[in-house]
C-alpha positions as YAML, in Angstrom:
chain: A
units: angstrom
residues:
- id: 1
  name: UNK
  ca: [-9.20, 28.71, 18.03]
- id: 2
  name: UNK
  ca: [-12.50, 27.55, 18.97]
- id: 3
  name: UNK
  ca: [-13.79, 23.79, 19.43]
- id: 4
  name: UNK
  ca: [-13.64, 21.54, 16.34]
- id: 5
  name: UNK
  ca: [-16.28, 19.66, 14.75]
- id: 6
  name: UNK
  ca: [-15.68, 16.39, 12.44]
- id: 7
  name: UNK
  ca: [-18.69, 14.97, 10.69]
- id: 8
  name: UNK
  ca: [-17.84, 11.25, 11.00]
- id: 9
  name: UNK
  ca: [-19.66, 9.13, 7.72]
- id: 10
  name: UNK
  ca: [-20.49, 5.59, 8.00]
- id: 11
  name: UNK
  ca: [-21.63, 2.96, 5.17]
- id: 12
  name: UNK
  ca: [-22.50, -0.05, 5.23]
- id: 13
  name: UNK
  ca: [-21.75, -1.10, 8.74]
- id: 14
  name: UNK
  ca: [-18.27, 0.57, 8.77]
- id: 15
  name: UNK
  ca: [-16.92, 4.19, 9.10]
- id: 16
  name: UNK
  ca: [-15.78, 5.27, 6.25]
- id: 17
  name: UNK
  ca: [-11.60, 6.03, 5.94]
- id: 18
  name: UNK
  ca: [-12.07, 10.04, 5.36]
- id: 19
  name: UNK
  ca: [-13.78, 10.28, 8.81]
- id: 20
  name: UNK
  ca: [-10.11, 8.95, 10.06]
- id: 21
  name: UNK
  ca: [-8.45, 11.21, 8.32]
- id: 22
  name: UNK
  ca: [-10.51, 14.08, 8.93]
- id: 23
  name: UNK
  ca: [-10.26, 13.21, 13.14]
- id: 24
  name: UNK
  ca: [-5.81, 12.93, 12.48]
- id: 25
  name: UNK
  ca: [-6.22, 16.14, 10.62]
- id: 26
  name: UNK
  ca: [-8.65, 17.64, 13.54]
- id: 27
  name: UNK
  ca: [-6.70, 16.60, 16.43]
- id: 28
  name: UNK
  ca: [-2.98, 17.96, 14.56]
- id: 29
  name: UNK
  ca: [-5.64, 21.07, 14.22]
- id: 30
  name: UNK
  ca: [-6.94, 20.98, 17.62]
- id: 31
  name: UNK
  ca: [-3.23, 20.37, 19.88]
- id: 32
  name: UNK
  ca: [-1.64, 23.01, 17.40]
- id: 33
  name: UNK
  ca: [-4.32, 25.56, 18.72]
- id: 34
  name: UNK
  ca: [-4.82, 24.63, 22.40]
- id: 35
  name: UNK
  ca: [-8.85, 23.66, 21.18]
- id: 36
  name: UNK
  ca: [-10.94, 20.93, 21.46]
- id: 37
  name: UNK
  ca: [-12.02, 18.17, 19.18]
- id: 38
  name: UNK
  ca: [-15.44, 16.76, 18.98]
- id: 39
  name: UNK
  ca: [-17.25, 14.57, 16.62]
- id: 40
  name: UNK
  ca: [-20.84, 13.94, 15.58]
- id: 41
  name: UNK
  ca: [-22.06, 10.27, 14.59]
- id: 42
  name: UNK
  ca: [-25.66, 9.91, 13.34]
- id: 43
  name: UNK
  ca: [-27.53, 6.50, 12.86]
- id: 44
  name: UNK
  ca: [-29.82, 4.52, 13.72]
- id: 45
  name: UNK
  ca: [-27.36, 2.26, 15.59]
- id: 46
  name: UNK
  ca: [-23.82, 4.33, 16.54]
- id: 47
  name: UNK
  ca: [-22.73, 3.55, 20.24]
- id: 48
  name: UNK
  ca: [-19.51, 1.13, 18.13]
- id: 49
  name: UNK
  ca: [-18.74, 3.97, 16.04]
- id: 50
  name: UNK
  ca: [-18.77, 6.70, 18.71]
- id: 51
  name: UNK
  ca: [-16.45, 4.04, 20.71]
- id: 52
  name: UNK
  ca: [-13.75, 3.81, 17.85]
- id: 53
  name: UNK
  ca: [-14.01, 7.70, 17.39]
- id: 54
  name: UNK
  ca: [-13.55, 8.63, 20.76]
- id: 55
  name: UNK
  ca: [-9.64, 7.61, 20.62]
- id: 56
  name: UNK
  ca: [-9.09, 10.92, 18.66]
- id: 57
  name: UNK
  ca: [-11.67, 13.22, 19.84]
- id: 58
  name: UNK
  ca: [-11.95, 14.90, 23.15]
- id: 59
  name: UNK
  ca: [-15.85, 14.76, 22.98]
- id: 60
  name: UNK
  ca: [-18.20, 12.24, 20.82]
- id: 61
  name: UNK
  ca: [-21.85, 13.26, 19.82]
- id: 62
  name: UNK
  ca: [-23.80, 9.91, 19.27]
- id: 63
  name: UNK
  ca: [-27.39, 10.73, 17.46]
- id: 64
  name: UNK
  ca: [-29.58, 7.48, 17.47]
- id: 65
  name: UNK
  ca: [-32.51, 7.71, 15.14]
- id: 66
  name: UNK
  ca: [-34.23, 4.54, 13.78]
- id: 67
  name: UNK
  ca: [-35.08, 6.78, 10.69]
- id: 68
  name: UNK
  ca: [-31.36, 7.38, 9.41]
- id: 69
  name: UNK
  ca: [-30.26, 3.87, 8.86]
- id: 70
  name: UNK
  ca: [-29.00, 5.10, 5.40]
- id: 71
  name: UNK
  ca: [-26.93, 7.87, 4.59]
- id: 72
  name: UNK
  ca: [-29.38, 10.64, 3.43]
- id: 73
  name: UNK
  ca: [-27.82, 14.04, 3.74]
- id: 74
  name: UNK
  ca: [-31.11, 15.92, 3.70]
- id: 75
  name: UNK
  ca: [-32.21, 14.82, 7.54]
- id: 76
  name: UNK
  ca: [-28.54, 14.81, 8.75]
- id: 77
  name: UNK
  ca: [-28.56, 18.21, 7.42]
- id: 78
  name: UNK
  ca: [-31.69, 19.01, 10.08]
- id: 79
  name: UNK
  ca: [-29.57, 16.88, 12.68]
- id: 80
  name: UNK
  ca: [-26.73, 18.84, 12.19]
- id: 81
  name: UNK
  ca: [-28.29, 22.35, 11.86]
- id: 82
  name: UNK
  ca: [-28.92, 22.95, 15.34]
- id: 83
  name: UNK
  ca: [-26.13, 21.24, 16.77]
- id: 84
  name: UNK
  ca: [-23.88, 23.21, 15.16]
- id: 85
  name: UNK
  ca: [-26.32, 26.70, 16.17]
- id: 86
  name: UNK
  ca: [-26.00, 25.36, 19.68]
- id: 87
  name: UNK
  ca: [-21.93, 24.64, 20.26]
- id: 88
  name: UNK
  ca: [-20.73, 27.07, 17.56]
- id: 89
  name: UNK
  ca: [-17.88, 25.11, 16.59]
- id: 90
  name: UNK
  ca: [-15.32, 27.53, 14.58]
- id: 91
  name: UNK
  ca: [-14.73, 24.67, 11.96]
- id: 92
  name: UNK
  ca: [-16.52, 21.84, 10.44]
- id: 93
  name: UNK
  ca: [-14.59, 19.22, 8.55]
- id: 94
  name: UNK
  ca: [-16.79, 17.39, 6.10]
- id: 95
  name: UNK
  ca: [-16.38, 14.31, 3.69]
- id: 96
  name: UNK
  ca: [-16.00, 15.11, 0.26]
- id: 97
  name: UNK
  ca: [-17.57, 12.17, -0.41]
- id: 98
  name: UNK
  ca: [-21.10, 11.52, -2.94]
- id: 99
  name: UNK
  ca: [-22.63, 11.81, 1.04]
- id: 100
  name: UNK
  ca: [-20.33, 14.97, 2.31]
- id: 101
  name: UNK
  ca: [-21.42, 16.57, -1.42]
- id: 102
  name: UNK
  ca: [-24.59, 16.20, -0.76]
- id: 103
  name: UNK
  ca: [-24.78, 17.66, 2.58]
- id: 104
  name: UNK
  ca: [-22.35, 20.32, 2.97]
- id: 105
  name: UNK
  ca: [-23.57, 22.91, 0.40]
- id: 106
  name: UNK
  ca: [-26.70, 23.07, 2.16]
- id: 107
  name: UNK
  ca: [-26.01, 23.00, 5.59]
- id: 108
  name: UNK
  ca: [-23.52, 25.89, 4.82]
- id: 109
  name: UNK
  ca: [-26.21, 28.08, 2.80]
- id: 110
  name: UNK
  ca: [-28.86, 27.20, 5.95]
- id: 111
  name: UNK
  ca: [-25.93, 28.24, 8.53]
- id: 112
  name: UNK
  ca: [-24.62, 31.71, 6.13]
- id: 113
  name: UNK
  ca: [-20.94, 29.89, 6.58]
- id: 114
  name: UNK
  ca: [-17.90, 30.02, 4.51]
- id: 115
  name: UNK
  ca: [-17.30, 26.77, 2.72]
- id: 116
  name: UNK
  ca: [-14.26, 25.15, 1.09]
- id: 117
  name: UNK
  ca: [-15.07, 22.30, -0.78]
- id: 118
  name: UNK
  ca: [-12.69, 19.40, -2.58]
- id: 119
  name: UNK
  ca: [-9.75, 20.33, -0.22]
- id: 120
  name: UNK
  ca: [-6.65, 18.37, 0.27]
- id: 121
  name: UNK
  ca: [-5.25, 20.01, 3.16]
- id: 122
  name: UNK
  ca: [-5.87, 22.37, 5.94]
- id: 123
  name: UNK
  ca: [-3.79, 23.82, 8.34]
- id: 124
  name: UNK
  ca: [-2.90, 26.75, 10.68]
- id: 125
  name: UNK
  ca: [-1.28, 29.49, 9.32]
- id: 126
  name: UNK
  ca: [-0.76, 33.02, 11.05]
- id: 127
  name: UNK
  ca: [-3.48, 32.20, 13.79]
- id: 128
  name: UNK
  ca: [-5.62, 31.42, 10.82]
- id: 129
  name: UNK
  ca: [-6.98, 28.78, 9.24]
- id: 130
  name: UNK
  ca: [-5.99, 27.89, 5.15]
- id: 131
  name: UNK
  ca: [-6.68, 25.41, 3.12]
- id: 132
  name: UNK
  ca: [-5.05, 24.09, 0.33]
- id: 133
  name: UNK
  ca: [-7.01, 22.75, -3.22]
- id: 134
  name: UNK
  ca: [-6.50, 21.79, -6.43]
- id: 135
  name: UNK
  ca: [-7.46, 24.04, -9.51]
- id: 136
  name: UNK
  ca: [-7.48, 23.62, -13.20]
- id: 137
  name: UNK
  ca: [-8.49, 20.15, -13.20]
- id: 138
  name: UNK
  ca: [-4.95, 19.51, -10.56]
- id: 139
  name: UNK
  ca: [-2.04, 21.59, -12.51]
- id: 140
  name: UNK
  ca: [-2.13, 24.45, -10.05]
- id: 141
  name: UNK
  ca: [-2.49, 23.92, -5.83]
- id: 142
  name: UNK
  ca: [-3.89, 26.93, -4.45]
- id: 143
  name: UNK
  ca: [-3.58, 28.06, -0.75]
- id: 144
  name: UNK
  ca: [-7.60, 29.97, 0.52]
- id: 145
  name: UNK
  ca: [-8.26, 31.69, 3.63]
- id: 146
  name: UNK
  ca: [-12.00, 32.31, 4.63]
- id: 147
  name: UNK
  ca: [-13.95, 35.18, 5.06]
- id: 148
  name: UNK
  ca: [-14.58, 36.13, 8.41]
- id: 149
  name: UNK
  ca: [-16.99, 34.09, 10.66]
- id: 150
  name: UNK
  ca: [-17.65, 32.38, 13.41]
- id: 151
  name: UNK
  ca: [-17.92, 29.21, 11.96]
- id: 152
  name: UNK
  ca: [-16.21, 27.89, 8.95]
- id: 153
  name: UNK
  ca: [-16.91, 24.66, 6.81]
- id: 154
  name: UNK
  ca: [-14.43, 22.33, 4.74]
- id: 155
  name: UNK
  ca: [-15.18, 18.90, 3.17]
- id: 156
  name: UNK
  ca: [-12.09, 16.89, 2.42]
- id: 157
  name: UNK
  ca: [-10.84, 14.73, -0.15]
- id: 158
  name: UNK
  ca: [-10.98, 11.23, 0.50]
- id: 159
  name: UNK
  ca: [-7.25, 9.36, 0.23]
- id: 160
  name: UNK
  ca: [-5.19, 12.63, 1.12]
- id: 161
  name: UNK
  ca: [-4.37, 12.92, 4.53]
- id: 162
  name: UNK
  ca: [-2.10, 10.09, 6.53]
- id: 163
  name: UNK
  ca: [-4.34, 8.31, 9.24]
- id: 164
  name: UNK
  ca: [-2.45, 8.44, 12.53]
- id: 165
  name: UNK
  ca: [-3.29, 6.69, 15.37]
- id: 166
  name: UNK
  ca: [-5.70, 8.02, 18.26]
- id: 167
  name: UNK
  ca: [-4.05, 7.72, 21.79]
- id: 168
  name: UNK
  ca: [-7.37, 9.70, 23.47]
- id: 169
  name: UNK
  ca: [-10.04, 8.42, 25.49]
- id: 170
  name: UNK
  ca: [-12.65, 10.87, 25.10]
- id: 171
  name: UNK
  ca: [-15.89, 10.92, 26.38]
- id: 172
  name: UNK
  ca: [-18.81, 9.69, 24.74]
- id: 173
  name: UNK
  ca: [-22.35, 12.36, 24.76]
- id: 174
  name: UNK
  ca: [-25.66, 10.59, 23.64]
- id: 175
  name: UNK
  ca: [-27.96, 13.29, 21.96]
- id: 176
  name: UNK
  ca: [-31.82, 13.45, 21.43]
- id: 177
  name: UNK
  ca: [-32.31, 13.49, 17.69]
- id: 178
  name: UNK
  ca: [-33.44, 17.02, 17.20]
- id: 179
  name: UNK
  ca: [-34.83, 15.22, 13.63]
- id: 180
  name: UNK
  ca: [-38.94, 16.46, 14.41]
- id: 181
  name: UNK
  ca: [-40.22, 15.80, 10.96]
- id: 182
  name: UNK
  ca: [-40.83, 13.12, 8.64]
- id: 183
  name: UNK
  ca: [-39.41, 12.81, 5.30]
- id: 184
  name: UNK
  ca: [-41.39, 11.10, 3.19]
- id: 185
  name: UNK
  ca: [-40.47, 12.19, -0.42]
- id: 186
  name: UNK
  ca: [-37.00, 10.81, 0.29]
- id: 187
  name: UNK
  ca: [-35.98, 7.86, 1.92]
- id: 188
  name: UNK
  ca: [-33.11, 5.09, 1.48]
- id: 189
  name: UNK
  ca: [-33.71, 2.15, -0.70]
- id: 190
  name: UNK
  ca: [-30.58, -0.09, -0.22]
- id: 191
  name: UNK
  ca: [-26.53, -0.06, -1.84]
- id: 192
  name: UNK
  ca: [-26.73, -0.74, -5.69]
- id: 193
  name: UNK
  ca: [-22.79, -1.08, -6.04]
- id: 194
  name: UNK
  ca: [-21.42, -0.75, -9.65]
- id: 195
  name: UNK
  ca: [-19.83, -4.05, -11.27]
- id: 196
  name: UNK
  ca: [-16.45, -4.88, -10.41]
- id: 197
  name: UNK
  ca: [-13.50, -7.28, -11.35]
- id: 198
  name: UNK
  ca: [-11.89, -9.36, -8.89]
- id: 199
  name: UNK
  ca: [-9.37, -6.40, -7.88]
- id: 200
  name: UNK
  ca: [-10.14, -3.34, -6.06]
- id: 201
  name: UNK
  ca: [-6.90, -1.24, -6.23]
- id: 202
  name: UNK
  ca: [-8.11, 1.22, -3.84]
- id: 203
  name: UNK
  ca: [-7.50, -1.61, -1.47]
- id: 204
  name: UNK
  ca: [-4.31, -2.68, -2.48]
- id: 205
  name: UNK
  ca: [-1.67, -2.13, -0.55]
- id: 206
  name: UNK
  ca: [0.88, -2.40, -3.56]
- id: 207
  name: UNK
  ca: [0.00, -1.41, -7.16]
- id: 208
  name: UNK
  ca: [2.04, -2.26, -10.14]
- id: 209
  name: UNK
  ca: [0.96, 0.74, -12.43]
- id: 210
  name: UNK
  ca: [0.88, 0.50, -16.59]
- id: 211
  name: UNK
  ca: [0.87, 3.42, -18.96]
- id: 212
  name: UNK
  ca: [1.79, 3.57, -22.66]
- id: 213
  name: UNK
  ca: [5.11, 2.41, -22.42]
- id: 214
  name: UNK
  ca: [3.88, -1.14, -21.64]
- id: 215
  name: UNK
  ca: [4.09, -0.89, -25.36]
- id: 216
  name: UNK
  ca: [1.68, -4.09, -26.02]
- id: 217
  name: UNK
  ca: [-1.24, -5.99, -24.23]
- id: 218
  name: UNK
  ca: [1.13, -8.95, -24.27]
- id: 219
  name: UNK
  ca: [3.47, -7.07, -21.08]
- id: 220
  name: UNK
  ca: [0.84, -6.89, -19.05]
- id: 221
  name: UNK
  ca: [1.02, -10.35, -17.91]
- id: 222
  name: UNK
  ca: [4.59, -9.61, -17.37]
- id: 223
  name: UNK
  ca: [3.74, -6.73, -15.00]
- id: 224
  name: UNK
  ca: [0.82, -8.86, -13.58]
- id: 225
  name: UNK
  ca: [3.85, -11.73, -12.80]
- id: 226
  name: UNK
  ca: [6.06, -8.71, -10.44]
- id: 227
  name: UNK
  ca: [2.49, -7.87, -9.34]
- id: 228
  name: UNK
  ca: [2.02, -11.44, -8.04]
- id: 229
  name: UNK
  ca: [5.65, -11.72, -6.79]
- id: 230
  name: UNK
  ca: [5.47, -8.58, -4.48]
- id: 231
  name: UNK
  ca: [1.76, -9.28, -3.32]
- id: 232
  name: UNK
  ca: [0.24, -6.35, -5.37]
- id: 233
  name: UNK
  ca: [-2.16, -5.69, -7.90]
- id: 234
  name: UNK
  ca: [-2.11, -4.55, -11.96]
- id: 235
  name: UNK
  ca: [-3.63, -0.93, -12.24]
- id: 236
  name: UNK
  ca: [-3.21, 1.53, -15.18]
- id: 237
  name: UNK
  ca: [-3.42, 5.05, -16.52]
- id: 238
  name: UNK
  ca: [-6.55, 6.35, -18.94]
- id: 239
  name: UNK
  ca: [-4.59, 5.13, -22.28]
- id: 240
  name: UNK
  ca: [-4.13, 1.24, -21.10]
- id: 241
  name: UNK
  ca: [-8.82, 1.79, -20.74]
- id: 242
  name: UNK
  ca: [-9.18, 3.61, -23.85]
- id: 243
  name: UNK
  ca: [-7.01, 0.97, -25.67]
- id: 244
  name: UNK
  ca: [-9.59, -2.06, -24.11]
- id: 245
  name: UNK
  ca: [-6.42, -3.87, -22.59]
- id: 246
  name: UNK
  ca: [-7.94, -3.35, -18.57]
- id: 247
  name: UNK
  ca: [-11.04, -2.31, -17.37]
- id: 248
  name: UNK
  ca: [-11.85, 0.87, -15.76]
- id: 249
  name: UNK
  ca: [-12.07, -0.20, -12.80]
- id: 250
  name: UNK
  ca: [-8.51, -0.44, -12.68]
- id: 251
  name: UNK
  ca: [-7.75, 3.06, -13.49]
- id: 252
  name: UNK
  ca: [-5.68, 5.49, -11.72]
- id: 253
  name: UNK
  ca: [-6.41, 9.17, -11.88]
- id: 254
  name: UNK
  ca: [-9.23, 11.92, -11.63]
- id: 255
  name: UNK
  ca: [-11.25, 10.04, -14.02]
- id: 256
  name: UNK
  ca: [-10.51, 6.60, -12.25]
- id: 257
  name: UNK
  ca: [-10.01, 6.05, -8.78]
- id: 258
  name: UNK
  ca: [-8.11, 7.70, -6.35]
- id: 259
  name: UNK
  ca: [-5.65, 5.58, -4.50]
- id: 260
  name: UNK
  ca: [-3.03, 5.35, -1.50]
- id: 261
  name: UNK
  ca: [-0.98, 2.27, -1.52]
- id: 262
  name: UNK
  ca: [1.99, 1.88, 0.79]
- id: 263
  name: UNK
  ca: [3.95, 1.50, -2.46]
- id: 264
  name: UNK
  ca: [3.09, 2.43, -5.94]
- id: 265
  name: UNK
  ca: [5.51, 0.93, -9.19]
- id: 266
  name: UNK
  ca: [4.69, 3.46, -12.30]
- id: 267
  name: UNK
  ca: [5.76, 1.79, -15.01]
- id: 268
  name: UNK
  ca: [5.88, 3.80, -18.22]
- id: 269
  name: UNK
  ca: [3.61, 5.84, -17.15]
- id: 270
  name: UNK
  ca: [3.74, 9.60, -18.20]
- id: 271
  name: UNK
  ca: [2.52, 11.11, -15.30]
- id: 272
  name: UNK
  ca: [-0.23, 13.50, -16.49]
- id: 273
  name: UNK
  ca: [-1.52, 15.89, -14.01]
- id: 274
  name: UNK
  ca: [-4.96, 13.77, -14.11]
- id: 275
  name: UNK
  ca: [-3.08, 10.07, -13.22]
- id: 276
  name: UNK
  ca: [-0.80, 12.62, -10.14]
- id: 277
  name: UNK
  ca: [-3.80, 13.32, -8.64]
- id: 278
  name: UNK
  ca: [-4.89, 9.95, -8.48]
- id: 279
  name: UNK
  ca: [-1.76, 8.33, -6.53]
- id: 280
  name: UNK
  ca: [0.31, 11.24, -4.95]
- id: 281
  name: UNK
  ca: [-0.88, 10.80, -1.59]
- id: 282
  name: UNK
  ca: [1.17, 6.87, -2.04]
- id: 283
  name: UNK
  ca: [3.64, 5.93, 0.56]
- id: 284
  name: UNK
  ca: [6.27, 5.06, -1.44]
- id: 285
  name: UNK
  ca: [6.22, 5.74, -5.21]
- id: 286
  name: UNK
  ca: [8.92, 4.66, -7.99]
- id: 287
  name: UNK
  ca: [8.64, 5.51, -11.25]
- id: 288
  name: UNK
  ca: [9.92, 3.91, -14.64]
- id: 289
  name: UNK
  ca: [9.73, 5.77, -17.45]
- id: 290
  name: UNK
  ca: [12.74, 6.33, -20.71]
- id: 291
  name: UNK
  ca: [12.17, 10.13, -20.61]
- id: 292
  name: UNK
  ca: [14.21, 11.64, -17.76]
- id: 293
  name: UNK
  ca: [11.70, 14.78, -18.36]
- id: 294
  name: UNK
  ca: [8.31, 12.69, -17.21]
- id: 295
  name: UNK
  ca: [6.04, 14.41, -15.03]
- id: 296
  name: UNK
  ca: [5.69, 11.20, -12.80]
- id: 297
  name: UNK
  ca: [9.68, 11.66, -11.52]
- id: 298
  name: UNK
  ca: [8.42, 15.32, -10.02]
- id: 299
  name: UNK
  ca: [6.33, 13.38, -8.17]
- id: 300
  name: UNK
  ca: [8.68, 10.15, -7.54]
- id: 301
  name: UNK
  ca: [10.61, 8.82, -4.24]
- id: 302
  name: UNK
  ca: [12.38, 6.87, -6.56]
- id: 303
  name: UNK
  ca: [13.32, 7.02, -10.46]
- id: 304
  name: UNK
  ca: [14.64, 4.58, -13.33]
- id: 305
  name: UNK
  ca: [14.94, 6.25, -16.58]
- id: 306
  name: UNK
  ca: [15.34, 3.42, -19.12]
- id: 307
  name: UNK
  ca: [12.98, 1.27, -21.26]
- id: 308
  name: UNK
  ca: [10.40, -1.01, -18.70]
- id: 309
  name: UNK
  ca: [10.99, -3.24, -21.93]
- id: 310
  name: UNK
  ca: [14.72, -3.80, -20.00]
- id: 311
  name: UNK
  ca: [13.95, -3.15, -16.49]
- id: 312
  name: UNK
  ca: [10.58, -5.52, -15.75]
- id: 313
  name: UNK
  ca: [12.57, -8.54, -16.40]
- id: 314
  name: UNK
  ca: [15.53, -7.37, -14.77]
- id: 315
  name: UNK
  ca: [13.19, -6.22, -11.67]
- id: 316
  name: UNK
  ca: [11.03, -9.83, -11.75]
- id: 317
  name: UNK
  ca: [14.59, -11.51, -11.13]
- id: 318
  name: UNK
  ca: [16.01, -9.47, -8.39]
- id: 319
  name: UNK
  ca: [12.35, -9.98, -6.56]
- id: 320
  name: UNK
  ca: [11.98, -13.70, -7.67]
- id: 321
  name: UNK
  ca: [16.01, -14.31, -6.60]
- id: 322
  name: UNK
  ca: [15.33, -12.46, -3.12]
- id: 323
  name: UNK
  ca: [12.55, -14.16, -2.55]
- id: 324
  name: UNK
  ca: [13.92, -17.48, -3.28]
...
C-alpha cells in the first residue's frame, strides 16, 4: 500500500477530535500495510498543531497562509490539489464534518478519484482497502471496495473510531502555500454558534439517557438525581423533544447529536435504529428497558429488563450507599 494522507481540521484554536481518529485509524492502516503516514495542516498559524500531529504520523505537512485563518474548504481545496498531484498518496482520509463535506466532493471530482463519503470504518481486507457505511437511514451496514485508482478518498464520521495514543515522533515539513489566487467572493466572517443549555452531552463523559418509558416529565428529575450522583449528564431520545420535556440539544440520535461517552445508562429507551446510531460507538453501554425484545439490548454491554419505574430508585441507592 502506498503512503497515507490524513487531512487534519482545526476550529477555533483546537484540532478537531475526527482528525485523531482519522491519524489512530491511519497509522492501524499504515503498520498493517508496511506504508507510511503523513498529514497535512493548513492555517494561517499551524507549527502547535503539526507538533501534536506528528506523534502519529511519520511525516507532517504544515501550510502557513495568513489568508486561511478560517476553515473555507474552497482554497484548502487549491492547497490540497497539488499536494496530493505531487506525492500521490493511495488514500485520503477526510472529516465528515460541515468542513470535510464541503471539501471532499470537490477535490475528488478535480482529482477523477473514488470517494466514500459518511464512513464509519475502514480497513484492510484482501490487500485491499473497504470501507464500511451505514445505509437506509442506519438499519443496514454495508461493506464498499473502490474502483481502481491510484488514489482513493474517504471522509469519516466524527465519534466512530477509538482515539489511541501516538507513540511517533515524526518529522515536521513546512510547505510554500501553493494558494496563488485571491478569493474574494468568499471569505470567513467569524463562528455564529447555535444556542445552547448549560449541558453539552457530546462532552460528557457519562450520560444518563431517557426515552418513553420515563413515563412522565416528573422522573426526569429522578434520572437527573443518578445523573448528579455518578457525575453525568440527562440526555434523551426524539420522543422526550417532541413531548417539550428537554431541549434538543440534548438529543441522542441521527437527528440529535452523535455521542461517545465512556458510559452510556439507556433508560427506557427503545433503541430505534436513529437513537443506535447516535451512541453505539459508547464505551460502556447498559440498557433498561421492560421489553426483553428492545432494539437497544442488541446493542447493550449490559441489560435490565424490568420497569425503570422499579430500577432508578433501586439504582440511586446502590450509587448513593457506595458512595457514602
Amino acid at each position: 500500500m502506498g503512503e497515507i494522507l490524513v487531512v487534519a481540521e482545526h476550529r477555533k484554536q483546537k484540532l478537531a477530535d475526527v482528525s485523531f481518529e482519522m491519524l489512530a485509524k491511519g497509522r492501524q492502516l499504515a503498520d498493517q500495510s508496511s506504508s507510511e503516514l503523513a498529514a497535512v495542516i493548513i492555517g494561517s498559524s499551524v507549527f502547535d498543531y503539526a507538533t501534536e500531529i506528528s506523534s502519529w504520523a511519520d511525516k507532517v505537512l504544515a501550510v502557513t497562509d495568513e489568508r486561511m485563518e478560517g476553515s473555507l474548504a474552497e482554497p484548502c481545496q487549491k492547497i490540497l490539489s497539488p499536494i496530493i498531484k505531487q506525492r500521490k498518496p493511495q488514500l485520503v482520509l477526510i472529516g465528515h464534518s460541515a468542513f470535510g463535506m464541503d471539501l471532499a466532493p470537490a477535490l475528488a471530482i478535480e482529482l477523477g478519484v473514488p470517494l466514500a463519503t459518511d464512513c464509519t470504518d475502514i480497513f484492510m481486507e484482501s490487500a485491499s482497502v473497504r470501507v464500511r457505511r451505514s445505509i437506509y437511514n442506519g438499519k443496514i451496514d454495508a461493506v464498499f471496495s473502490f474502483a481502481p485508482s491510484e488514489t482513493i478518498m474517504a471522509t469519516l464520521r466524527p465519534t466512530q473510531l477509538p482515539i489511541e495514543k501516538g507513540d511517533r515522533k515524526g518529522t515536521i515539513e513546512e510547505i510554500d502555500s501553493p494558494l496563488t489566487e485571491e478569493i474574494s467572493y468568499k471569505r470567513f466572517e467569524g463562528y455564529i454558534e447555535p444556542e445552547t443549555s448549560e449541558v453539552d452531552i457530546t462532552e460528557s463523559n457519562v450520560l444518563v439517557s431517557i426515552g418513553r418509558g420515563i413515563k412522565n416529565k416528573e422522573n426526569i428529575a429522578i434520572a437527573q438525581q443518578l445523573a448528579d450522583l455518578i457525575g453525568g449528564s440527562v440526555s434523551c431520545s426524539r420522543p422526550i423533544v417532541d413531548y417539550g420535556w428537554l431541549p434538543s440539544d440534548r438529543q441522542v440520535g441521527l437527528s440529535g447529536k452523535v455521542v461517545k461517552p465512556k458510559v452510556y445508562l439507556a433508560l427506557g429507551v427503545s433503541g430505534a435504529f436513529q437513537h443506535i446510531a447516535g451512541m453505539k460507538a459508547s464505551e460502556i453501554i447498559v440498557a433498561v428497558n421492560k421489553d426483553p425484545k428492545a432494539p437497544i439490548f442488541s446493542v447493550a454491554d449490559y441489560g435490565i429488563v424490568d420497569d425503570i419505574a422499579k430500577v432508578l430508585p433501586a439504582l440511586i441507592g446502590e450509587v448513593g450507599q457506595a458512595k457514602g
